[in-house]
N, C-alpha and C positions, 0 to 999 in steps of 0.2 A: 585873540587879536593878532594879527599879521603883524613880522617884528620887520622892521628896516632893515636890507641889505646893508648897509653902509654899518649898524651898528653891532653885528655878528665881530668881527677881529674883536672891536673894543669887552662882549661881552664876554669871547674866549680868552682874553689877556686877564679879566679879574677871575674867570674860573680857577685859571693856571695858577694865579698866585696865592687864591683858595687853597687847590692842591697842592701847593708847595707846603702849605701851612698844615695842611692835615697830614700830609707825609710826614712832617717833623711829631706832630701829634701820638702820631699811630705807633713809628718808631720807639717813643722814649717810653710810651704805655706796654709796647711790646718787652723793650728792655726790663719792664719790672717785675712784668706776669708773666706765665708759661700760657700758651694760646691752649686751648683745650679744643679737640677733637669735634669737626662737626659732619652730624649725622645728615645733613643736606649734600647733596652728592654723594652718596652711598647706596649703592644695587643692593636687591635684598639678601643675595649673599654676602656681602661685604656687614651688612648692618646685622646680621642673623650671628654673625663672626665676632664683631666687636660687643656686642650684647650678652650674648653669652661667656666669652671673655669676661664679664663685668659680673658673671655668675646669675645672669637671669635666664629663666627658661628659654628653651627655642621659640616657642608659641608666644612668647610672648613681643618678640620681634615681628613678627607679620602686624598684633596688634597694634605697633611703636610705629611702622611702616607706613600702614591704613590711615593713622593717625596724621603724620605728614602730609603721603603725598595725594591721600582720599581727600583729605579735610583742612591741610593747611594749617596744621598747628605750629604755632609761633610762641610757646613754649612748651615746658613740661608740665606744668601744673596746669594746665587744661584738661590735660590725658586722664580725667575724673573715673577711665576704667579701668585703672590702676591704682596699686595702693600706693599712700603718702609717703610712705618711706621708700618705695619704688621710684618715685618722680624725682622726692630727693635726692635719692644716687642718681639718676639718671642727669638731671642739673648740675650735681658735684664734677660730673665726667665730659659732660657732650655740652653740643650748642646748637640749636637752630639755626644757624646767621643767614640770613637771606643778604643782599645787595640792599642797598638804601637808597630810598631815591631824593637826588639830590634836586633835579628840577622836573617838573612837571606840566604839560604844554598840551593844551586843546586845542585840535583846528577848529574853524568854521565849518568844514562837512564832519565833523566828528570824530576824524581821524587822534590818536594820543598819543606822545613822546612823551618818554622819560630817559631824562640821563639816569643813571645808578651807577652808584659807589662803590667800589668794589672795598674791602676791608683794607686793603694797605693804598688807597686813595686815588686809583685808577678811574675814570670812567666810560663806561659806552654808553650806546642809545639803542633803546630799541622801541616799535612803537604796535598800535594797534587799529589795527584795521578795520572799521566796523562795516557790512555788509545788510544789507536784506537779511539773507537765509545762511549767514555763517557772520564767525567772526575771524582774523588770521592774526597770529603776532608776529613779527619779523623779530628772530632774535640775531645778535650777534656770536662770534664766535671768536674772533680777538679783540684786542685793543688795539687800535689804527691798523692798518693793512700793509705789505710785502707787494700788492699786486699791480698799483703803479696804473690803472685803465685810466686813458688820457682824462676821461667825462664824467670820472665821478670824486667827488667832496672824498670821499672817507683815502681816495688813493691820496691826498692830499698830507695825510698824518702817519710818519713813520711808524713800524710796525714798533708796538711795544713789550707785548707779549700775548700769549696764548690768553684765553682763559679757561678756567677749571671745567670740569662738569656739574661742579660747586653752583659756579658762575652763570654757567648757559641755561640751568635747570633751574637757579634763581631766577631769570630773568619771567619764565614763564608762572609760580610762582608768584611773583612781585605783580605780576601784570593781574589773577585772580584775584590778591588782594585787595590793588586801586579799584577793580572790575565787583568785587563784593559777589564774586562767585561759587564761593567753595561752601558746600553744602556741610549742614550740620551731620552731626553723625546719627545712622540709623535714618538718615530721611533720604539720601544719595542727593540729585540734583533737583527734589523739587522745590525746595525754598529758594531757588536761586531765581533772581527775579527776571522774569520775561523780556524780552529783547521789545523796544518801543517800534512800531508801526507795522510789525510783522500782521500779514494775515493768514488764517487757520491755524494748523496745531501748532502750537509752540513751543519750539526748543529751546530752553531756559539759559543755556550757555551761552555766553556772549565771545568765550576762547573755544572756537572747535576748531581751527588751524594753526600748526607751527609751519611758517617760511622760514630757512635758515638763510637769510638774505641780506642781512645787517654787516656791520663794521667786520672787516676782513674773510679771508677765505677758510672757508669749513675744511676742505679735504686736506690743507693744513695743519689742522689740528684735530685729525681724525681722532685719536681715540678718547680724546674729551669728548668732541662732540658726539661720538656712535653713545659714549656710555650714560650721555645726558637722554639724549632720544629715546633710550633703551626703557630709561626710568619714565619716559613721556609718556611711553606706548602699554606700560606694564600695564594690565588690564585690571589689578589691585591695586591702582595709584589713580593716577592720573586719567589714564583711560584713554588717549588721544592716539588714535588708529594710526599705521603706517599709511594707509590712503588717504589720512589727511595731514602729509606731513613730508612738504619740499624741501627739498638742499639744493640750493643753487652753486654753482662750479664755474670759475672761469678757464676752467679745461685743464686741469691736472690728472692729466692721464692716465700714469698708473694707479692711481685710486679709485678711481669711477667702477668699475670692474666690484673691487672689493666692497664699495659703499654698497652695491647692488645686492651681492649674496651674503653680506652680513646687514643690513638693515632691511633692504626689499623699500624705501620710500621714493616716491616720488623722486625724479631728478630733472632741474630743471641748468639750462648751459646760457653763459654769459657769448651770445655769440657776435653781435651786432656789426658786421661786417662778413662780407662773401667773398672774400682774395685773402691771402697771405701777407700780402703787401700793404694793408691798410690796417688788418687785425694785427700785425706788428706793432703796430704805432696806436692804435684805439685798445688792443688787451693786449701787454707786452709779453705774458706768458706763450702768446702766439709762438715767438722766435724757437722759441725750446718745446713746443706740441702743437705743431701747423694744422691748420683745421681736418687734413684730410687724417691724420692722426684722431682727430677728436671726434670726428665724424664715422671713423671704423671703432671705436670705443664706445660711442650713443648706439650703435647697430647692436653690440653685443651687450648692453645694459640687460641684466638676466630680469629685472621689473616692468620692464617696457612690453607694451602691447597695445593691441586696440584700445583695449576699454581704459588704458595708464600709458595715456601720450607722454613721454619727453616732450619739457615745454622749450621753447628757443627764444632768448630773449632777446628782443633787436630795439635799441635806443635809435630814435629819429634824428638825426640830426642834419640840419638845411647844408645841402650840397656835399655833403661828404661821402653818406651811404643811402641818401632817400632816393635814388632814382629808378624807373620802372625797368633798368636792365638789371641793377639790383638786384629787384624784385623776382626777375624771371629767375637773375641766378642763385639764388635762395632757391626758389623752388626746384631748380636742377640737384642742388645742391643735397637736399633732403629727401630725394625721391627713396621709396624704401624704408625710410624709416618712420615709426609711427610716430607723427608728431602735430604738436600744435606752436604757433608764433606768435607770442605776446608783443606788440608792438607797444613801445613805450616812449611818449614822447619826452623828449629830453629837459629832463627840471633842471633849471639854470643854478647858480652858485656863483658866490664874489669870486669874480678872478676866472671863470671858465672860460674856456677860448671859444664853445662852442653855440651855437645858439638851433633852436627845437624848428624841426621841419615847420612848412605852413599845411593846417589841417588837411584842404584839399591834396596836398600831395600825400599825407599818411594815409590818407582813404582810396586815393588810387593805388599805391602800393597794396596796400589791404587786399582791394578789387581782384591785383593780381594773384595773389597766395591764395587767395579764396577760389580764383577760380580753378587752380591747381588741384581743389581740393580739401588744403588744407584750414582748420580751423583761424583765423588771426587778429582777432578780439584786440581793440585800440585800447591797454589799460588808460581808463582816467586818472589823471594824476591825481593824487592823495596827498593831504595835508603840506602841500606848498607852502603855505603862509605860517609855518611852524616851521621848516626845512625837517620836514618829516618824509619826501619823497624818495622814490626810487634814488641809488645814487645820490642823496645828498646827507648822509649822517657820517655826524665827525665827533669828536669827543677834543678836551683839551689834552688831554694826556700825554707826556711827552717818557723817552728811554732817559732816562738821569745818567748825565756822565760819570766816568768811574767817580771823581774827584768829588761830585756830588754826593755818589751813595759813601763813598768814607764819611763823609760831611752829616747824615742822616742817621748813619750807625755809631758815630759816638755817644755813646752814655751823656 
């Protein structure tokens, strides 16, 4: 059910005071146990390392591994190919803690949002996609964002922090769970139930893409995010190919480079504007890597080719950047390099200044990129009536003044 614009503030003022209260929760639960070590976000050297450590064979960490990220085990005493006195040290030591999800939100086209909890009472959102012939999750990669782009919700909530690879790699996780995807063991994916109105052979996965597209910027918090992907793509876990698996940038220059020759995924650029002058003020990172800067950085992308377009993301918005001279200078703009331009019309939010091109004019602009060449596919907006779209995910979560976290950390 499509929730009222008007009633979003009121329902982020009782989240916050939710999370005020679980802060206080977590805290005093913290002050009396010692948190024990969890084996989620852990690369198979890192887990192979702590296991052994713990005196159990090497072999038998691949198995502990397979178990997680093959199967989704959500505890120990699942793990029935081990013995019972193994599980119990193993629970004595470690934890599975996934995110929790705090709300839970269907669109009308099928689109799903979840906030999730992060363990000290943080929240993001991330949602999922559902497709014909794939499924994609947008996960996040902070709490609120640094990035400040005039036209999107999430620039609206100060940055609060990173989150883990803990966090990112929960997210996708969390998402298999609600999805009822993760195959039993020794069967792989075929008990996982068929995607509805597909036709011919069926891929039973309802997650075969990660977008890293959600609440704040990835190349930010690169090495959480590379080591969560890393564990995405293991081919004894999870399984989720680097060719199915974007990071979107709102053009953080020196990283682009390094995302490419240590992960090789997809790269897609927050670009929505063809001047200096405008991307100033629509992506403020503009000021400090002007697009001609970010455009010799998409050239040298070592994953970019024909058959693996850099995608170019361009928000519609009426009178600001929708016009056919625009259009042409995009296409100047991008000559050379291989790409494709996702046009996205602009999903509105309380309090946005801006308001979404009128259709005819995004399809002439379209007309014109196309006929350059270039591929420029109108994404249809997705799950609107949830504020699950491009640009509009926000969490309540707020940076606790110092004064506060004394106030949290007292016994």
């Amino acid at each position: 059910m499509a929730r009222n614009a008007a009633s979003i503030p009121l329902q982020e003022k009782e989240r916050e005071s939710s999370l005020t209260a679980h802060h206080d929760r977590v805290r005093s639960c913290d002050a009396m146990t010692e948190k024990k070590p969890n084996l989620i976000g852990l690369d198979l050297d890192e887990m192979t390392q702590a296991l052994t450590a713990l005196g159990l064979e090497k072999y038998r960490a691949k198995q502990i591994w397979s178990a997680v990220y093959c199967f989704g085990a959500r505890d120990f005493a699942s793990m029935t190919t081990l013995s019972k006195d193994t599980r119990t040290l193993l629970a004595e030591h470690f934890t599975l803690d996934r995110p929790s999800v705090a709300l839970g939100q269907k669109s009308e086209d099928g689109t799903q949002k979840w906030l999730l909890r992060m363990e000290d009472g943080h929240e993001v959102e991330c949602v999922h996609i559902p497709e014909e012939d794939r499924g994609s999750l947008c996960v996040s990669s902070q709490i609120g964002c640094v990035m400040r782009c005039a036209f999107c919700h999430t620039g609206t909530q100060n940055l609060v922090r990173n989150l883990t690879a803990s966090e990112i790699i929960g997210q996708v996780m969390v998402a298999r769970d609600v999805l009822g995807e993760w195959p039993k063991p020794g069967k792989k994916n075929q008990d996982a139930p068929p995607k509805p109105g597909r036709k011919g052979p069926l891929d039973p996965r309802f997650l075969t893409n990660i977008v890293v597209m959600g609440m704040g910027e990835p190349l930010y918090n690169y090495d959480n995010v590379a080591k969560a992907l890393r564990i995405a793509m293991h081919s004894d876990g999870i399984g989720i190919g680097r060719r199915r698996i974007t990071l979107s940038t709102s053009g953080v220059v020196p990283m682009i480079r390094r995302c490419g020759d240590d992960l090789g995924v997809n790269l897609a650029i927050s670009l929505h504007a063809v001047t200096d002058v405008l991307r100033d003020v629509l992506v403020p990172i503009n000021r400090k890597y002007p697009i001609k800067d970010l455009l010799h950085a998409c050239r040298d992308y070592p994953a970019a080719g024909n058959s693996r377009r850099i995608t170019f993301e361009y928000v519609m918005l009426k009178g600001v950047n929708d016009s056919l001279a625009d259009a042409r200078q995009l296409v100047r703009l991008l000559r050379g390099i291989p790409a494709k331009i996702n046009l996205i019309p602009f999903n509105p939010w309380p309090g946005s200044p801006y308001a979404c091109s009128d259709w005819p004019t995004i399809e002439k602009f379209g007309d014109v990129v196309n006929a350059a060449g270039y591929a420029s596919p109108i994404r249809m907006p997705r799950g609107r009536d949830i504020m699950a779209a491009c640009g509009q995910l926000k969490s309540a979560s707020r940076k606790l003044s110092a004064a506060e976290r004394v106030k949290l950390e007292k016994p």
